[in-house]
PAZAPA-4460 file (N, C-alpha, C; in steps of 0.05 Angstrom, whole numbers, plus 32768, in hexadecimal, padded with zeros to 4 digits):
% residues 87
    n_x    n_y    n_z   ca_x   ca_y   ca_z    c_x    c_y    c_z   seq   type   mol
   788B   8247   7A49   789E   8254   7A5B   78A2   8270   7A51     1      X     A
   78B3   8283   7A67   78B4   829B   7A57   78C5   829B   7A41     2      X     A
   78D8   8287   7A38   78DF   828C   7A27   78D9   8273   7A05     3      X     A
   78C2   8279   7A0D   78A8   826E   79FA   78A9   8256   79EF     4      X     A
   78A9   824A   79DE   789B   822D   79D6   78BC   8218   79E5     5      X     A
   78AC   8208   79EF   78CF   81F0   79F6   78C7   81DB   79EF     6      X     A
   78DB   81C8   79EE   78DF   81B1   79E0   78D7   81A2   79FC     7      X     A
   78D7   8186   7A06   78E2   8172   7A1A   78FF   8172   7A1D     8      X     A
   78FE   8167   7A30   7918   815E   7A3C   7928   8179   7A41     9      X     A
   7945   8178   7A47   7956   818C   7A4D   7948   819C   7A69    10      X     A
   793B   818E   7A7E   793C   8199   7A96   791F   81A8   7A92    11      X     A
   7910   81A7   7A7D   78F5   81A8   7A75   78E1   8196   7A7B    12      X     A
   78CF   8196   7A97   78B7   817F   7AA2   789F   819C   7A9A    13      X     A
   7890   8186   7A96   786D   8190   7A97   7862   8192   7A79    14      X     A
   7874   8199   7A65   7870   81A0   7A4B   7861   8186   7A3B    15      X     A
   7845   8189   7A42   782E   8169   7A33   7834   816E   7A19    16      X     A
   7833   815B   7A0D   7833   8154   79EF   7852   8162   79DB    17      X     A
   7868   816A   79EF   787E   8174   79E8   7899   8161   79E1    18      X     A
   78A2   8161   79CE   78BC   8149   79CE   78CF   8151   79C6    19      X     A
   78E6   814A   79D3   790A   814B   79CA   790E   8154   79B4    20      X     A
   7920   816C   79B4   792B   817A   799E   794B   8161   798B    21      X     A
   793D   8151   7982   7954   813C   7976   7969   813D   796F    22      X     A
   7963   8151   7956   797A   8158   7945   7988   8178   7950    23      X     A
   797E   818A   795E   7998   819C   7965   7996   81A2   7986    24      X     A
   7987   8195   7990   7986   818C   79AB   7980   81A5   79B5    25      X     A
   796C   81B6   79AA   796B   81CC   79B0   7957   81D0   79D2    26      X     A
   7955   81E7   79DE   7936   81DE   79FA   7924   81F1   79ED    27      X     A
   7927   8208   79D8   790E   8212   79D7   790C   8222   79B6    28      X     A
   78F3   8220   79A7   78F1   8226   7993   7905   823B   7989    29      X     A
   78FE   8257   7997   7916   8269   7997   7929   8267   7984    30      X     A
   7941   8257   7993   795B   824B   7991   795D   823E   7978    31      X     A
   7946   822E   7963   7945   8222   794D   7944   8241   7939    32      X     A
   792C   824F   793A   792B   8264   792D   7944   8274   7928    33      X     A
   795A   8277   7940   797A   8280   7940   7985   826D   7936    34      X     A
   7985   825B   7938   7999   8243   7927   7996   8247   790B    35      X     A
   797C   8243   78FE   7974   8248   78DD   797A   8267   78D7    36      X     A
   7979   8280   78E6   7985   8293   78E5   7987   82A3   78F5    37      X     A
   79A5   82A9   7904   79AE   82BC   7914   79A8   82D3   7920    38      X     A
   7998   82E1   7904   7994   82FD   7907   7975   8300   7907    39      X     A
   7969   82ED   790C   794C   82EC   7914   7943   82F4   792A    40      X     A
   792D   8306   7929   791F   830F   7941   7906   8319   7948    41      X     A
   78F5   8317   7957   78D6   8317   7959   78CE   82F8   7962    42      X     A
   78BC   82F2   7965   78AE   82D6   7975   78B0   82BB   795A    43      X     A
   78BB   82AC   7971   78C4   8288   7966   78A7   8284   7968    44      X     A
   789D   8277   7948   7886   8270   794E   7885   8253   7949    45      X     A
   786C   8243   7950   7861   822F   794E   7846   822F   793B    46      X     A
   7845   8215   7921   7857   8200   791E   786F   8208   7917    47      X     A
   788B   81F2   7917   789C   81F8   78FE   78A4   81DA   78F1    48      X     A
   78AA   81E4   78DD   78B0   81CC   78C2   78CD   81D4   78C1    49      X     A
   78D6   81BF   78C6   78F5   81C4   78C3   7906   81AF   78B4    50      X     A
   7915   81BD   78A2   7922   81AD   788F   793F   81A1   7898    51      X     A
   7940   8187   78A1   7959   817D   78A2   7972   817E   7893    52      X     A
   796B   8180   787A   797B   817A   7866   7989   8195   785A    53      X     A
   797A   81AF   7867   7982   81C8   785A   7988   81D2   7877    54      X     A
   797F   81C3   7891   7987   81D6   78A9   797E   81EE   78AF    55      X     A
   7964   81ED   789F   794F   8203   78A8   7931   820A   78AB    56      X     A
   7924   821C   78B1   7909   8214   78B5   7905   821C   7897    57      X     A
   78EC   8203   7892   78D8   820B   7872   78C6   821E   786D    58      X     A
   78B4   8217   788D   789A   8228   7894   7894   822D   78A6    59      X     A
   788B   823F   78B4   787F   8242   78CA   7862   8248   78D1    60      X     A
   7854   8246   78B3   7839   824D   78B7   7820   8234   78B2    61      X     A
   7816   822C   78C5   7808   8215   78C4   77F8   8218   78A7    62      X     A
   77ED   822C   78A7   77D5   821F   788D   77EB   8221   7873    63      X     A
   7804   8227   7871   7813   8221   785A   781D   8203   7869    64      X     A
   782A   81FD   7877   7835   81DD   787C   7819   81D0   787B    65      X     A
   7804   81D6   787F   77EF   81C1   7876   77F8   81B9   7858    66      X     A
   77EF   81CA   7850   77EF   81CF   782F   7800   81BC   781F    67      X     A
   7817   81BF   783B   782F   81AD   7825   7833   8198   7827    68      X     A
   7827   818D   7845   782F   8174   784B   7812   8167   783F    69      X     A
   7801   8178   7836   77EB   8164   7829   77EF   8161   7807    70      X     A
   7804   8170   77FB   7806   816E   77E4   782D   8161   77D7    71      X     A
   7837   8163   77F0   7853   8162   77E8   7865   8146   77E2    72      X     A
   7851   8138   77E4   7854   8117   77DD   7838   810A   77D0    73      X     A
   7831   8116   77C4   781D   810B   77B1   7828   80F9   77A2    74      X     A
   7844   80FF   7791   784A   80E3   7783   784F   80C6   7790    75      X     A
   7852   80CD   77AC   7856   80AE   77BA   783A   80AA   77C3    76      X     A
   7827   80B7   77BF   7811   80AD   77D5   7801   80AC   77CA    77      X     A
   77E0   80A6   77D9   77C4   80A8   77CF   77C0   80CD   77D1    78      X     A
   77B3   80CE   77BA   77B2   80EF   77B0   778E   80E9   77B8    79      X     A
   777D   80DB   77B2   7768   80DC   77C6   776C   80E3   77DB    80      X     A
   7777   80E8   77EE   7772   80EE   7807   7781   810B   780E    81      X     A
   7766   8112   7813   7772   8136   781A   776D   8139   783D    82      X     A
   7787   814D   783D   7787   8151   785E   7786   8162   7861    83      X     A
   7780   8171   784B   777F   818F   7853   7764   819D   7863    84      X     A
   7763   81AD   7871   7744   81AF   787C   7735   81C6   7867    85      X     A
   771A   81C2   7858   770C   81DE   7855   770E   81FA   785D    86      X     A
   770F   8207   784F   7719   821B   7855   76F5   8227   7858    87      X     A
***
């Protein structure tokens, strides 16, 4: 939309592979980026990693959230298995 990435629902049809903003019921990325901080400005990007527990975004840069989500639970998991892609 023009006003760039949206969630589902909230009067939002057509958006494939898009789902409900849960936790701050937000309709479009935007509006998350102002929530974690106010005085933010320039383009809501996509992905984001957003921390529930601190109420803000972690990351916004895919090849760092790769990074983390392939290394940030190694003590609970199989450490064989890498998901990270070749660089």
């Amino acid at each position: 939309t023009e006003q760039g990435w949206g969630f589902a629902g909230k009067g939002l049809t057509g958006l494939k592979g898009a789902s409900e903003d849960h936790l701050h019921h937000k309709q479009f990325i935007h509006q998350l980026y102002t929530h974690a901080d106010p005085k933010v400005s320039g383009r809501a990007t996509v992905p984001v990693l957003w921390d529930k527990f601190t109420d803000t975004i972690v990351n916004n840069e895919s090849a760092d959230i790769i990074e983390m989500l392939n290394s940030a639970f190694d003590q609970w998991g199989d450490t064989s298995i890498n998901l990270r892609p070749l660089h």
